[in-house]
N, CA and C atoms as a LAMMPS dump frame, in Angstrom:
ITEM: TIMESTEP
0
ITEM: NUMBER OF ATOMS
300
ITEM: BOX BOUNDS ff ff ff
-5.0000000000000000e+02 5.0000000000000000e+02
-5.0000000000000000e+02 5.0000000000000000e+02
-5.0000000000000000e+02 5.0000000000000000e+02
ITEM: ATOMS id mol type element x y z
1 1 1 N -437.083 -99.207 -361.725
2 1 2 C -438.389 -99.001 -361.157
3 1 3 C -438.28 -99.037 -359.632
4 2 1 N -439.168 -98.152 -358.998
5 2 2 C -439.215 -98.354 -357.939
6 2 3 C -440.085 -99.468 -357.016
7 3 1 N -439.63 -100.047 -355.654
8 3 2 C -440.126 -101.187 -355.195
9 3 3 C -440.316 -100.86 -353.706
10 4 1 N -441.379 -101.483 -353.119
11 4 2 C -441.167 -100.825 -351.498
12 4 3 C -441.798 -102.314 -351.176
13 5 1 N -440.686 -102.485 -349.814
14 5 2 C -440.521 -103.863 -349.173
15 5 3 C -441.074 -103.708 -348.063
16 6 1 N -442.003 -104.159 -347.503
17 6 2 C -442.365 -103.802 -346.28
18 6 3 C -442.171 -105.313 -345.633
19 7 1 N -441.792 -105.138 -344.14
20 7 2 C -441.209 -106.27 -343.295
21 7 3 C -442.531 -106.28 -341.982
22 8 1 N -442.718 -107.354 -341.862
23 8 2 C -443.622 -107.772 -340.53
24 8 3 C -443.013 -108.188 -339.588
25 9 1 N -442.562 -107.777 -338.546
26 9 2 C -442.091 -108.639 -337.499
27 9 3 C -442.83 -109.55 -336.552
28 10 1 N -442.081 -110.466 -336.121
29 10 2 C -442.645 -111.455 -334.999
30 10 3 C -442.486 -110.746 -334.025
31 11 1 N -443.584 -110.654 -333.035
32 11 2 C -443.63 -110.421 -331.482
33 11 3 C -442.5 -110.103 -330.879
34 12 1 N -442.45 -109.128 -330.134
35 12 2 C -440.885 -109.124 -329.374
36 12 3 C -439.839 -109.46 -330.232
37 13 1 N -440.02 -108.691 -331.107
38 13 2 C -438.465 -108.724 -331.858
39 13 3 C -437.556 -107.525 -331.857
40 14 1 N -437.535 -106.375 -330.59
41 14 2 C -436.601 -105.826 -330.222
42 14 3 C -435.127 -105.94 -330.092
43 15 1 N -434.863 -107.275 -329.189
44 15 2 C -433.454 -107.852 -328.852
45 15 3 C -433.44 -108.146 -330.19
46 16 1 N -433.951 -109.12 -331.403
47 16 2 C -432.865 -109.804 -332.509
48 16 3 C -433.031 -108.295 -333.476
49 17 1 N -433.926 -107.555 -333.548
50 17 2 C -433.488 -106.628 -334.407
51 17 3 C -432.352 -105.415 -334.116
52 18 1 N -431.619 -105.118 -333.093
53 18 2 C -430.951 -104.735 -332.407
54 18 3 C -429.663 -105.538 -332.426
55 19 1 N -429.777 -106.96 -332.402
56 19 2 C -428.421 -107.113 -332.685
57 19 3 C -428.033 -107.846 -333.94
58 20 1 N -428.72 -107.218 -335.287
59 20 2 C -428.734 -107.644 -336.6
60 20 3 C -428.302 -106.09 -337.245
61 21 1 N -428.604 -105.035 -336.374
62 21 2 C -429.151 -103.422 -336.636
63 21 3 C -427.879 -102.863 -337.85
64 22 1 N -426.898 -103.093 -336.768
65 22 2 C -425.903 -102.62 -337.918
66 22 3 C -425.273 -103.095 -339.265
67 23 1 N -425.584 -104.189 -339.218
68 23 2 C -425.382 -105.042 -340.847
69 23 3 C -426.697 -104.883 -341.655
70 24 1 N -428.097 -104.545 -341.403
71 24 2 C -429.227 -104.144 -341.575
72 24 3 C -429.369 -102.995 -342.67
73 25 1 N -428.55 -102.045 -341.596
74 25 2 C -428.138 -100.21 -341.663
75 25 3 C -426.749 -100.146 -343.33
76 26 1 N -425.989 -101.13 -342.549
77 26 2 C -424.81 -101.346 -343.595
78 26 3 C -425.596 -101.571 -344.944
79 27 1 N -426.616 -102.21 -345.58
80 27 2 C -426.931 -102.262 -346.545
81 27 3 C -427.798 -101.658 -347.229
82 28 1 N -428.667 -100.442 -346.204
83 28 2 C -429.432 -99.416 -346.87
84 28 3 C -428.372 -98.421 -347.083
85 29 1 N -427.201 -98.394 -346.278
86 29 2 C -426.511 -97.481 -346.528
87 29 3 C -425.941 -97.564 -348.144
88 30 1 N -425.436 -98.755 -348.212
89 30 2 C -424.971 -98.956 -349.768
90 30 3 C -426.128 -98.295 -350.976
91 31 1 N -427.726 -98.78 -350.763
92 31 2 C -428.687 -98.632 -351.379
93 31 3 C -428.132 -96.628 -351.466
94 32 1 N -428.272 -95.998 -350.4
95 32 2 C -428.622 -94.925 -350.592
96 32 3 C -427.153 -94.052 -351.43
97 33 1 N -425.951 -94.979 -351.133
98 33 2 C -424.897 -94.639 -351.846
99 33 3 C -424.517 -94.824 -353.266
100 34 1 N -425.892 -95.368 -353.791
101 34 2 C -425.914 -95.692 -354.815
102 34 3 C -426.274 -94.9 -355.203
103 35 1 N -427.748 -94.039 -354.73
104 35 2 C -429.033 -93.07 -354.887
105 35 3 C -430.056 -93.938 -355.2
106 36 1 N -430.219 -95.145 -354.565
107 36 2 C -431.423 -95.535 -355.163
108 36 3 C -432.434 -95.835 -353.873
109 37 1 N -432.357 -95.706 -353.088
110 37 2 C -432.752 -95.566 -351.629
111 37 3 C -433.779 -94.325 -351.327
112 38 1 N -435.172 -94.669 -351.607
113 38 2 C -436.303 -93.119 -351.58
114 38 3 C -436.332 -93.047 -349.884
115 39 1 N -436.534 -93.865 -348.922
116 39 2 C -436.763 -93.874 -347.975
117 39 3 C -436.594 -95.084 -347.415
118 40 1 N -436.998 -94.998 -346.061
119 40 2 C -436.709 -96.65 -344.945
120 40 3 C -436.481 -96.337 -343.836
121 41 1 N -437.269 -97.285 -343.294
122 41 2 C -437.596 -97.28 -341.731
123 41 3 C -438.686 -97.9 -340.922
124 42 1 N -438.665 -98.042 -339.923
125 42 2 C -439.355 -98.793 -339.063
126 42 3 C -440.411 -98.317 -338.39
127 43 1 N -441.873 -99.272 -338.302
128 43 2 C -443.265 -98.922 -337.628
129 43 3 C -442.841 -98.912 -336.387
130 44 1 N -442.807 -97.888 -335.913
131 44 2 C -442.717 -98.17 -333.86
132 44 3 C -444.326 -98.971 -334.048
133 45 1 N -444.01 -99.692 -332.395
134 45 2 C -445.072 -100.631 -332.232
135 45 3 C -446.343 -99.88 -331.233
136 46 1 N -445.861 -98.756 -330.749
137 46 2 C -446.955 -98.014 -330.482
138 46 3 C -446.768 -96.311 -330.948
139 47 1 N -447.752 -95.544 -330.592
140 47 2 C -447.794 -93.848 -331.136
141 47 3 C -446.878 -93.335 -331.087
142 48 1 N -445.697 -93.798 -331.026
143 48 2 C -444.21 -92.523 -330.638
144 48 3 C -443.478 -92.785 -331.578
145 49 1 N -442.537 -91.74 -331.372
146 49 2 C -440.931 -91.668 -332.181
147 49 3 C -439.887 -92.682 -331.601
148 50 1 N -439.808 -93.063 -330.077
149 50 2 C -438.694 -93.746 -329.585
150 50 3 C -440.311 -94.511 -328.772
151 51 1 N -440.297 -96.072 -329.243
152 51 2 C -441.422 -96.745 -328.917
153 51 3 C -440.475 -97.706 -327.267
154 52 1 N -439.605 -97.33 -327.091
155 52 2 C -438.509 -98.064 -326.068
156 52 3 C -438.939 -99.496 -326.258
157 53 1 N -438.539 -100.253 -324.989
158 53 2 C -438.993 -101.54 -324.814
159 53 3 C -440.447 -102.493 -326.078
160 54 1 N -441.265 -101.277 -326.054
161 54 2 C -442.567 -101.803 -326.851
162 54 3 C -442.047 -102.206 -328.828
163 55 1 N -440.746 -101.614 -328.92
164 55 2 C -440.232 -101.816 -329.797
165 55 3 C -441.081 -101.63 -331.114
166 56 1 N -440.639 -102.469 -332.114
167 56 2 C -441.054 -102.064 -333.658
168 56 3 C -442.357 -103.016 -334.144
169 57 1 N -443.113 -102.941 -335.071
170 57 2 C -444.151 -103.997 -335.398
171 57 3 C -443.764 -104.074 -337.406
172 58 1 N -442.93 -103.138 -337.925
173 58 2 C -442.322 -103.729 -339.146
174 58 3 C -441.677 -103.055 -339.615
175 59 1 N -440.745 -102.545 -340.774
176 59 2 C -440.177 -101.644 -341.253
177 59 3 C -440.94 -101.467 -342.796
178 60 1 N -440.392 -100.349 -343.251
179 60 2 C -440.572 -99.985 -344.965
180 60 3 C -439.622 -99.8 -345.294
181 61 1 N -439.338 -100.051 -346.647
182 61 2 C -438.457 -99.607 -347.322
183 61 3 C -438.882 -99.375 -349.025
184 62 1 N -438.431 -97.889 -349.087
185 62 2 C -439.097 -97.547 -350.804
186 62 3 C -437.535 -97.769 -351.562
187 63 1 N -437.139 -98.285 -352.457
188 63 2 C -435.676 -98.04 -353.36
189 63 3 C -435.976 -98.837 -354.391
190 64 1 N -435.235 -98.314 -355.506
191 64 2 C -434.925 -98.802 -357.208
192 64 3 C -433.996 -99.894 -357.337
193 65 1 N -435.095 -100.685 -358.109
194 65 2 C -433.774 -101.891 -358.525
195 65 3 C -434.646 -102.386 -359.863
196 66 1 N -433.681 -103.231 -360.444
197 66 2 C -433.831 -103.468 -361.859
198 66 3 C -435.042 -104.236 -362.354
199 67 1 N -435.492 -104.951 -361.465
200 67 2 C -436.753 -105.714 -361.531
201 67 3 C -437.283 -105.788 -360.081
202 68 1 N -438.785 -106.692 -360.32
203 68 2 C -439.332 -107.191 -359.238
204 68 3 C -438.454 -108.664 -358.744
205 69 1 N -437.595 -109.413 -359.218
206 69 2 C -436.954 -110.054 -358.685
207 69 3 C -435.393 -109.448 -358.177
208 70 1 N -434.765 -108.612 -358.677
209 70 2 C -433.805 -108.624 -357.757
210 70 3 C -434.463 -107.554 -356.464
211 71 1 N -435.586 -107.01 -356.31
212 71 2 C -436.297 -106.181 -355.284
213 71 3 C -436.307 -107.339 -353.94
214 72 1 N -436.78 -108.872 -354.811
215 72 2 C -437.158 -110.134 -353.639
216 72 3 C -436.066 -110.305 -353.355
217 73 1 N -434.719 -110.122 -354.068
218 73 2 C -433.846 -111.111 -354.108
219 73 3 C -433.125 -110.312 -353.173
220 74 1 N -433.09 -108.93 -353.281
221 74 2 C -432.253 -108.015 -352.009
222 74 3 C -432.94 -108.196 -350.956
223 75 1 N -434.294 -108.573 -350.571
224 75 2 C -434.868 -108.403 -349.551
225 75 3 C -435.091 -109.711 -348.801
226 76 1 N -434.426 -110.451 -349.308
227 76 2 C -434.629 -111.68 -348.777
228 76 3 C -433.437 -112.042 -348.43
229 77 1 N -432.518 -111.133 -348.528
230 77 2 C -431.218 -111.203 -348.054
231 77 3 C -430.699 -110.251 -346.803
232 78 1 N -431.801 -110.002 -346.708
233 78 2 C -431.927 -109.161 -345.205
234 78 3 C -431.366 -109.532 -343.965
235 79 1 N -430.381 -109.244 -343.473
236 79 2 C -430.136 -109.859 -342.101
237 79 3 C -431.466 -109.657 -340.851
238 80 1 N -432.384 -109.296 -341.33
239 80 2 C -433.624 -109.72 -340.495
240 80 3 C -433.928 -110.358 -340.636
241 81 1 N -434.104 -111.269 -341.609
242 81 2 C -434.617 -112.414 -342.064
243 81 3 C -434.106 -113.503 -341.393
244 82 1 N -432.67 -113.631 -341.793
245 82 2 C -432.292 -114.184 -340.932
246 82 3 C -431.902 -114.441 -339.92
247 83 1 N -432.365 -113.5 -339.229
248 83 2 C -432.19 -113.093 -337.228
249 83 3 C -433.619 -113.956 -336.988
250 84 1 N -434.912 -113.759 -337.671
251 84 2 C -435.951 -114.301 -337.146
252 84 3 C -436.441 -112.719 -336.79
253 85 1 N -436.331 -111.924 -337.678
254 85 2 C -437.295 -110.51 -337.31
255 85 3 C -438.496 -110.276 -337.477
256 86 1 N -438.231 -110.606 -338.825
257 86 2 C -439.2 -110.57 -339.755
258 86 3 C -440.005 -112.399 -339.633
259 87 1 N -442.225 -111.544 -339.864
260 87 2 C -442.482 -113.079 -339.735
261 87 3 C -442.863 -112.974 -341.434
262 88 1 N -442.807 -111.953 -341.99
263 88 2 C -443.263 -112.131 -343.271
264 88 3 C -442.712 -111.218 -343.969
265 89 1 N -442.089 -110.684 -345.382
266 89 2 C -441.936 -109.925 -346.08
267 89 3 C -443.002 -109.963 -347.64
268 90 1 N -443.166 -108.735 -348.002
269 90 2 C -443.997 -108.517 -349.076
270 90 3 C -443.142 -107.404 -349.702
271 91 1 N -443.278 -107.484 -350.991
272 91 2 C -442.123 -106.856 -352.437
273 91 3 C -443.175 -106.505 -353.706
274 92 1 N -443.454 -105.494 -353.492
275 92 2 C -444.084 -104.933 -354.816
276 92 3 C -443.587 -103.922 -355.708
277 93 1 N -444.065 -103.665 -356.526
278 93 2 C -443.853 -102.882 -357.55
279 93 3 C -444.31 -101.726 -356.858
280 94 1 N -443.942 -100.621 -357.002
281 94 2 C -444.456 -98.415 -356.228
282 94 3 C -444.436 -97.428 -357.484
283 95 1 N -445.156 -96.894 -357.163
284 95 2 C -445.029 -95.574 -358.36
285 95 3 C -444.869 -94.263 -357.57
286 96 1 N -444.335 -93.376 -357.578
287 96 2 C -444.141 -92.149 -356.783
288 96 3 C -444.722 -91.547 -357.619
289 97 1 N -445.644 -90.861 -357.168
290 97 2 C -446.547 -90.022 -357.566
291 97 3 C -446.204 -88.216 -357.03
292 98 1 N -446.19 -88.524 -355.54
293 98 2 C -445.828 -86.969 -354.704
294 98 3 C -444.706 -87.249 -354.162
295 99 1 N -444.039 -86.665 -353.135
296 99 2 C -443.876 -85.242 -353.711
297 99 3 C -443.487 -85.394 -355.19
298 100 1 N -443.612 -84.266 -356.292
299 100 2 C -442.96 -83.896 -357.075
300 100 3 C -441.845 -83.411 -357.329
């Protein structure tokens, strides 16, 4: 089933998400080498594509896993988490509906 994790960051969390980025990256990469990876990525914190300095306000992530606990259990293993990126994570259940 599919699950989409969405991440909240704390204030000014540019610098620790930046230097967590590539062990972050390293594990959607696995997700998507699996094929179970629909999408993922990060809210710029204001209207743009490259938000610079003003940085991010949370990420998404849509991908398949076997339950709603190993969905928490990958996402709580986030090296954002433990950088202090994230001030909250939320893990639900998704249904893809579109595209077809």
């Amino acid at each position: 089933m599919l699950y989409c994790i969405i991440g909240d960051d704390v204030p000014n969390s540019l610098d620790k998400r930046l230097s967590v980025r590539p062990a972050h990256l390293e594990r959607l990469t696995k997700l998507q080498e699996a094929g179970r990876l629909i999408l993922a990525g990060p809210n710029p914190a204001i209207d743009s594509i490259d938000p610079g300095p003003a940085g991010f306000s949370g990420s998404l992530i849509v991908a398949e896993f076997d339950s709603l606990e190993d969905a928490k259990s990958w996402a709580n293993a986030d090296p954002y988490i433990g950088a202090g990126v994230y001030s909250n994570v939320l893990v639900k259940p998704f249904k893809k509906v579109f595209p077809t």
